[in-house]
N, CA, C and O of each residue as an XYZ file, in Angstrom:
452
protein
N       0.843     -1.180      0.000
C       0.000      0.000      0.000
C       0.886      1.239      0.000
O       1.952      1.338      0.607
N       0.270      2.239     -0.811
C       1.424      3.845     -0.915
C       0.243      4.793     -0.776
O      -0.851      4.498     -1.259
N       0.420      5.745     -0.227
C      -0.661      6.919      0.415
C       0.157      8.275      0.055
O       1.072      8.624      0.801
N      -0.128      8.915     -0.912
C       1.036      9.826     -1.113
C      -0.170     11.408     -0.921
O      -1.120     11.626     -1.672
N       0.193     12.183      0.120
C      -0.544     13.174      0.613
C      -0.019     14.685     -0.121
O       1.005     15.034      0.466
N      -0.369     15.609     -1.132
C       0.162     16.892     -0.865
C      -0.947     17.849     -1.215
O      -2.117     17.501     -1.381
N      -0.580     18.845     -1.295
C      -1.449     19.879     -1.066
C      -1.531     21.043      0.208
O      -1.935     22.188      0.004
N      -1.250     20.736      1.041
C      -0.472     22.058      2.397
C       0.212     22.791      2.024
O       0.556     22.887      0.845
N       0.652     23.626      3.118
C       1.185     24.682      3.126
C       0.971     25.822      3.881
O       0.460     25.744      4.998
N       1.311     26.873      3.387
C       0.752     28.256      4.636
C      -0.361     29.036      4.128
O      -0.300     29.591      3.031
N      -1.416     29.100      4.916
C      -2.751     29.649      4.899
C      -3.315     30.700      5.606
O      -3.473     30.529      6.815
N      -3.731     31.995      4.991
C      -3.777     32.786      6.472
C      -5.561     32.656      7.052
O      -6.480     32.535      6.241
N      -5.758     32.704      8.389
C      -7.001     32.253      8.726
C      -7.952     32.688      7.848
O      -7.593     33.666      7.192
N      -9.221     32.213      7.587
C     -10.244     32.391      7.233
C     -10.110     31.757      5.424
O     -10.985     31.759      4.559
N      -8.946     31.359      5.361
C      -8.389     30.871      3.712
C      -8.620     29.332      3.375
O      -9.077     28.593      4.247
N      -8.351     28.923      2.292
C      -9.007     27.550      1.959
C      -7.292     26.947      1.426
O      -6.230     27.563      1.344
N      -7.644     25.471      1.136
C      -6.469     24.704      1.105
C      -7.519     23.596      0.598
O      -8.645     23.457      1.075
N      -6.951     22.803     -0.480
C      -7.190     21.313     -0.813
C      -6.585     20.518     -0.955
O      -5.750     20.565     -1.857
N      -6.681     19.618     -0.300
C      -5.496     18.502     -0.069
C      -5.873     17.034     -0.958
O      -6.976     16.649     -1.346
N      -4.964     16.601     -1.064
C      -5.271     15.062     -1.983
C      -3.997     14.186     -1.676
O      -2.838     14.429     -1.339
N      -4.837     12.901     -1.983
C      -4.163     11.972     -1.416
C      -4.044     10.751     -2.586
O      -4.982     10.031     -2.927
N      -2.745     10.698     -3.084
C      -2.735      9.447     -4.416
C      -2.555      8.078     -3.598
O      -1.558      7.734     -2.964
N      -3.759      7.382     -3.763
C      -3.420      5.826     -3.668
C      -2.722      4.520     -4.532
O      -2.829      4.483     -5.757
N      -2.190      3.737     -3.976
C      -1.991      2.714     -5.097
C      -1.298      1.349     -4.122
O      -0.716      1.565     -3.059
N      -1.507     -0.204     -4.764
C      -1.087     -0.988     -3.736
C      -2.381     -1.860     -3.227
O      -2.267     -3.001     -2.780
N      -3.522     -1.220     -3.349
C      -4.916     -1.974     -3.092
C      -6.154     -1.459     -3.604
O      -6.249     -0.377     -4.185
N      -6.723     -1.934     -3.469
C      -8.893     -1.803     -4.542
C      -9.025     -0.537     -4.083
O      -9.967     -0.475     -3.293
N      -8.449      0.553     -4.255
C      -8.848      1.364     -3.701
C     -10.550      1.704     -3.058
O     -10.882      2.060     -1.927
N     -11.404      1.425     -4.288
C     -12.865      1.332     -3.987
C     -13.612      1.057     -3.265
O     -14.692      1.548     -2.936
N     -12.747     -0.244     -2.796
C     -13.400     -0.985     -1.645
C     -13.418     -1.068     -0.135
O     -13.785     -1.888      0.706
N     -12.682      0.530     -0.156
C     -12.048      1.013      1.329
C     -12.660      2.457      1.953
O     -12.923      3.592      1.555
N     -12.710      1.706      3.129
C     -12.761      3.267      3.692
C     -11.699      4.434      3.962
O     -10.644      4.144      4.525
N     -11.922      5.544      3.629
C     -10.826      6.394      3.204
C     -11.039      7.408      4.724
O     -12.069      7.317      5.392
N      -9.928      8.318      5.086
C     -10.240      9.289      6.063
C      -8.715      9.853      5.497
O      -7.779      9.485      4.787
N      -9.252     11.261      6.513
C      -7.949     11.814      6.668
C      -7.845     12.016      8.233
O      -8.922     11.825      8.796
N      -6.859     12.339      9.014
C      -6.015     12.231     10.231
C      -5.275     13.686     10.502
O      -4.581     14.170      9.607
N      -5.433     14.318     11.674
C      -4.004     15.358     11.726
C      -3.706     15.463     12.855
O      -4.573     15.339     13.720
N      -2.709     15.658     13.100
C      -1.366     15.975     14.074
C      -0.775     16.924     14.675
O       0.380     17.089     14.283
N      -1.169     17.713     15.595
C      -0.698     19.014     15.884
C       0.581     18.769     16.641
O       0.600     17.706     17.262
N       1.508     19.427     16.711
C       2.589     19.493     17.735
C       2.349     19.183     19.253
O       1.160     19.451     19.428
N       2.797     18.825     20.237
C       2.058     18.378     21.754
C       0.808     17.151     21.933
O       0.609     16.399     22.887
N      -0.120     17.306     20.294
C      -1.402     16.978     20.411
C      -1.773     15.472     19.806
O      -1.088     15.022     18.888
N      -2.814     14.759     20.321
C      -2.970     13.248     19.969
C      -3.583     13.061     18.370
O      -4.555     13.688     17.949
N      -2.868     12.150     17.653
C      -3.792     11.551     16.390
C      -5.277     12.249     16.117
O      -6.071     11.500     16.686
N      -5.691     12.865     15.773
C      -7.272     13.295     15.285
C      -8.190     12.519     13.951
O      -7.767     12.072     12.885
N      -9.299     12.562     14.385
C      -9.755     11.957     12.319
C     -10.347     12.236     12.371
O     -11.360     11.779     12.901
N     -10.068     13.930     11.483
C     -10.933     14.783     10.543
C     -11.838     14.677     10.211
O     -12.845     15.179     10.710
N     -11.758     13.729      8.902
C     -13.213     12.931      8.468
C     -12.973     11.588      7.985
O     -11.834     11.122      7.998
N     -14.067     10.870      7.518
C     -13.855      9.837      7.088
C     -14.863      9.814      6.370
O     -15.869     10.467      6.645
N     -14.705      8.661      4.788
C     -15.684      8.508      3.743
C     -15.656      7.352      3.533
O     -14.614      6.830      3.137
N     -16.962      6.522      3.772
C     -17.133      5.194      3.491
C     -17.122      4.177      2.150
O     -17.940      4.327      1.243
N     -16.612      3.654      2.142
C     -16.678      3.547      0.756
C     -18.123      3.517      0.333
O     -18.032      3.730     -0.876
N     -19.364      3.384      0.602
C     -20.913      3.892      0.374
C     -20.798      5.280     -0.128
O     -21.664      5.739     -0.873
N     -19.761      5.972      0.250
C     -20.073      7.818      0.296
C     -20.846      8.326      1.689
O     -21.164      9.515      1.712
N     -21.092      7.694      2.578
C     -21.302      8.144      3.360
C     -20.027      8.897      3.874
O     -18.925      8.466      3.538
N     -20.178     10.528      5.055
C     -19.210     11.211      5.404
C     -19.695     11.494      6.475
O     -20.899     11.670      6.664
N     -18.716     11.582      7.407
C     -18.607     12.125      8.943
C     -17.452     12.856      9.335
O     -16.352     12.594      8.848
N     -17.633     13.823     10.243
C     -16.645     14.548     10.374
C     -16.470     14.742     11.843
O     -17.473     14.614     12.545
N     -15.299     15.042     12.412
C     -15.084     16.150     13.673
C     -15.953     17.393     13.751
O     -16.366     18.093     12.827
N     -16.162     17.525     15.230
C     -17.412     18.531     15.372
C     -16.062     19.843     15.023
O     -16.430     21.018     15.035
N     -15.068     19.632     14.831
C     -14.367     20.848     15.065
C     -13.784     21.202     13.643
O     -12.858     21.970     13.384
N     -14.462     20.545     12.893
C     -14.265     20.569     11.506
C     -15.571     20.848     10.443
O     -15.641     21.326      9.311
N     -16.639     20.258     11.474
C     -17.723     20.103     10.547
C     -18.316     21.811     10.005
O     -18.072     22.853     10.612
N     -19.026     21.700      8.882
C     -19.094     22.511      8.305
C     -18.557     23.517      7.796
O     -19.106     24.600      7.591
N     -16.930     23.081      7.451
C     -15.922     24.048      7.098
C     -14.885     22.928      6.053
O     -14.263     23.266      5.046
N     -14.951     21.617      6.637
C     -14.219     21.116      5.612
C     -15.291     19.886      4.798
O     -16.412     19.442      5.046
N     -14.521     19.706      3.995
C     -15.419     18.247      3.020
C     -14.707     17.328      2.175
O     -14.065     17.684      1.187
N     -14.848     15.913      2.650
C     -13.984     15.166      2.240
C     -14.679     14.625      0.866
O     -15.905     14.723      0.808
N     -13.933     14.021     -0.324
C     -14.325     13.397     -1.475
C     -13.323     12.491     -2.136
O     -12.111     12.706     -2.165
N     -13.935     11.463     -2.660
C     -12.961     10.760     -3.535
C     -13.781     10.805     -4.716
O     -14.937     11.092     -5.027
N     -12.117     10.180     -5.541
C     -12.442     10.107     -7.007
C     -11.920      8.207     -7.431
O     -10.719      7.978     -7.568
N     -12.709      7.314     -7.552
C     -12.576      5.813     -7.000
C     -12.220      5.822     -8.731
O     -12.091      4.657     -9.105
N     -12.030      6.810     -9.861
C     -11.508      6.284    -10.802
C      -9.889      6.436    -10.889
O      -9.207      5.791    -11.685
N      -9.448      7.236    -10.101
C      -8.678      7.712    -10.516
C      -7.715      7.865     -8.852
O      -6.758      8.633     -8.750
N      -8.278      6.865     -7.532
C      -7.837      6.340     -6.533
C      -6.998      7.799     -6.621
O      -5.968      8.137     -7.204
N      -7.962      8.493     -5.745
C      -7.707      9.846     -5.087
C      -8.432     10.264     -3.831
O      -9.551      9.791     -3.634
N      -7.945     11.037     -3.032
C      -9.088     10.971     -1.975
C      -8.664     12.666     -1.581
O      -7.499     13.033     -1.433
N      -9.857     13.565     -1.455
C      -9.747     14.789     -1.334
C     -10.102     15.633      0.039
O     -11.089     15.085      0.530
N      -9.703     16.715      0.825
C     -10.149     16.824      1.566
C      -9.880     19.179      1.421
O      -9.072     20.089      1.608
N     -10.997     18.933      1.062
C     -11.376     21.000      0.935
C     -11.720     21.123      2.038
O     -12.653     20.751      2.749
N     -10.532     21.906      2.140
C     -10.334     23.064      3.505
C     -11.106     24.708      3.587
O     -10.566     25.451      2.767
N     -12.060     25.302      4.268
C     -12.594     26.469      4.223
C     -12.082     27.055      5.337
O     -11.503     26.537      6.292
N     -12.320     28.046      5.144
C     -12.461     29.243      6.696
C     -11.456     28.806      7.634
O     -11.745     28.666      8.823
N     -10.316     28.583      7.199
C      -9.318     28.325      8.262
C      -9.093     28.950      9.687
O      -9.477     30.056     10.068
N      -8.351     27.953     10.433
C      -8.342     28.665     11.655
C      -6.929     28.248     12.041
O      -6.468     27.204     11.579
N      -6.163     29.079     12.934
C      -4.761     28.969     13.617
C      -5.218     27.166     13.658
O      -4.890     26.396     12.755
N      -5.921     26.795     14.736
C      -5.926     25.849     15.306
C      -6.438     24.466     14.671
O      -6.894     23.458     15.211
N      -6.166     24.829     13.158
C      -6.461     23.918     12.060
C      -4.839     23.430     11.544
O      -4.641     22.710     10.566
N      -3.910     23.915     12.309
C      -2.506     23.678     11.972
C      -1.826     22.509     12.666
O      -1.791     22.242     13.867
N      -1.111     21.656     11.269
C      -0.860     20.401     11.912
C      -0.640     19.402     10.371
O      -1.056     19.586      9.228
N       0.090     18.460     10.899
C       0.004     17.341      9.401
C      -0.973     16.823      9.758
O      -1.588     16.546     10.787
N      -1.054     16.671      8.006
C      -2.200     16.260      7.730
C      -2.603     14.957      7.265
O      -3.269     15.125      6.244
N      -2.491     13.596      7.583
C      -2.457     12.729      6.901
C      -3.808     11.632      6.237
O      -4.854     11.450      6.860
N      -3.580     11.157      5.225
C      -4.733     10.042      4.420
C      -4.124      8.692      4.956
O      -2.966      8.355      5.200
N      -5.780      7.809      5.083
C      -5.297      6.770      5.874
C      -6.815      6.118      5.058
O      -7.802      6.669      4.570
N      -6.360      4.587      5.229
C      -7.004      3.540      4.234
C      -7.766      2.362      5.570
O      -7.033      2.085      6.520
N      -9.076      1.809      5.534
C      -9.017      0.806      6.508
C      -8.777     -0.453      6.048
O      -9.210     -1.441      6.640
N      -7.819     -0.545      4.575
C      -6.819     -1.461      4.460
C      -5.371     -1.913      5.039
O      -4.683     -2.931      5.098
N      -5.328     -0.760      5.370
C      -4.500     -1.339      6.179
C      -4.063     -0.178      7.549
O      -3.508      0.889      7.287
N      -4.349     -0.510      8.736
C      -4.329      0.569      9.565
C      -3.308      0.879     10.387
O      -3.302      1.819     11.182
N      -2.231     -0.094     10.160
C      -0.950      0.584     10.692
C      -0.059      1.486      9.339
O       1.011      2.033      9.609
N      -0.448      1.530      8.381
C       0.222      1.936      6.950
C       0.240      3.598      7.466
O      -0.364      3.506      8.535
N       0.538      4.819      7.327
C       0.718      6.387      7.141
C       1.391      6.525      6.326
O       2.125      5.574      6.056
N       1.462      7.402      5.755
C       1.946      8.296      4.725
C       2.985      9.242      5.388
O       3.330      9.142      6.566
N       3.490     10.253      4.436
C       4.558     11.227      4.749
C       3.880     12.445      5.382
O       4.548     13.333      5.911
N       2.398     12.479      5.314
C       1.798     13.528      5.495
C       2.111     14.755      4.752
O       3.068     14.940      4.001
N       1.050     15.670      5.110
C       1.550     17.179      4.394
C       1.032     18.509      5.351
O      -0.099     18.819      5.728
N       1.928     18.942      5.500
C       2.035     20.250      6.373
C       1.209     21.276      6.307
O       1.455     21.836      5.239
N       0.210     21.931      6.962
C      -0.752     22.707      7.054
C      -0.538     23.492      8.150
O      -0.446     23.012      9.280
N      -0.419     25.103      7.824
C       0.001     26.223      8.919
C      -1.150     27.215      8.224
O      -1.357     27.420      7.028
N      -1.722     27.675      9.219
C      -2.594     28.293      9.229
C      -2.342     29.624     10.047
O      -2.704     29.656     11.223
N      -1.679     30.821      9.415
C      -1.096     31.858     10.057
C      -1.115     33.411      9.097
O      -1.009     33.514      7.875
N      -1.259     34.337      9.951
C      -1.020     35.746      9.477
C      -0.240     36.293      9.412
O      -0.326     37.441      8.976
């Protein structure tokens, strides 16, 4: 399995960011997809997650500002960032429930003025 994350970078609050995540290594389709982030000091988080149904759920501390999507032709998995906030800063990583010890390199998200 390969999870290749980019799209971060520096954002000043209230700004947007879209992140994507290239899969390859398994059915992609047949998985549930999320993304994960990491603040400095702070424990593992999961953002959101998308079932492979399309069903979506999110963090209350996310909801209605971000939105996760895939593209199952083209084993991609997306996650649009809105209305940023300082405290939206942190890697950012895509994660498969194929395999759940697997991470990626993540990608860096700073959210600053």
């Amino acid at each position: 399995v390969q999870l290749v994350e980019s799209g971060g970078g520096l954002a000043q609050p209230g700004g947007s960011l879209t992140l994507s995540c290239a899969a390859s290594g398994f059915t992609f389709w047949a998985y549930h997809m999320s993304w994960y982030r990491q603040a400095p000091g702070k424990e593992h988080e999961r953002v959101a997650i998308i079932f492979l149904g399309m069903q979506k759920e999110y963090a209350d501390s996310v909801k209605g500002r971000f939105t996760i999507s895939r593209d199952n032709a083209r084993n991609l998995l997306f996650l649009n960032m809105t209305r940023l906030k300082p405290d939206d800063t942190a890697v950012y990583y895509c994660h498969s429930s194929y395999d759940d010890d697997y991470w990626g390199q993540g990608t860096q998200v700073t959210v600053s003025s």
